[in-house]
C-alpha angles and dihedrals in degrees: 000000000000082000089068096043091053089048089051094051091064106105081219100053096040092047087064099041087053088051094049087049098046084049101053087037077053094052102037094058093043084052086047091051104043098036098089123047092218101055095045093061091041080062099026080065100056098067092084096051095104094052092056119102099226091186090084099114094045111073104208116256112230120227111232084233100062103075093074 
């Protein structure tokens, strides 16, 4: 068990190991994302949230001062 400790240690060896895990945690969300169609539309929905006015329902108040 100390071998693989020592292994791991190796800035080398954990560097690809990092890489290996970063890239099946990658995979994996984008599986979890695109595997249902449904879900995939409900997210697929939400990219255009920050280009929505969400002042809609509140009509703006005008200042008296504003007219000059």
């Amino acid at each position: 068990m100390s071998e693989f400790f020592q292994w791991f240690t190796d800035p080398n060896n954990a560097r690809m190991f990092v890489t290996i895990l970063f890239f099946v945690t990658y995979s994996l969300v984008l599986l979890y994302i695109y595997s249902s169609k449904k879900r995939s539309k409900r997210l697929e929905s939400y990219k255009n949230i920050p280009f929505q006015d969400g002042d809609d329902d509140v009509t703006p108040q005008r200042k008296e001062n504003e007219h000059e």
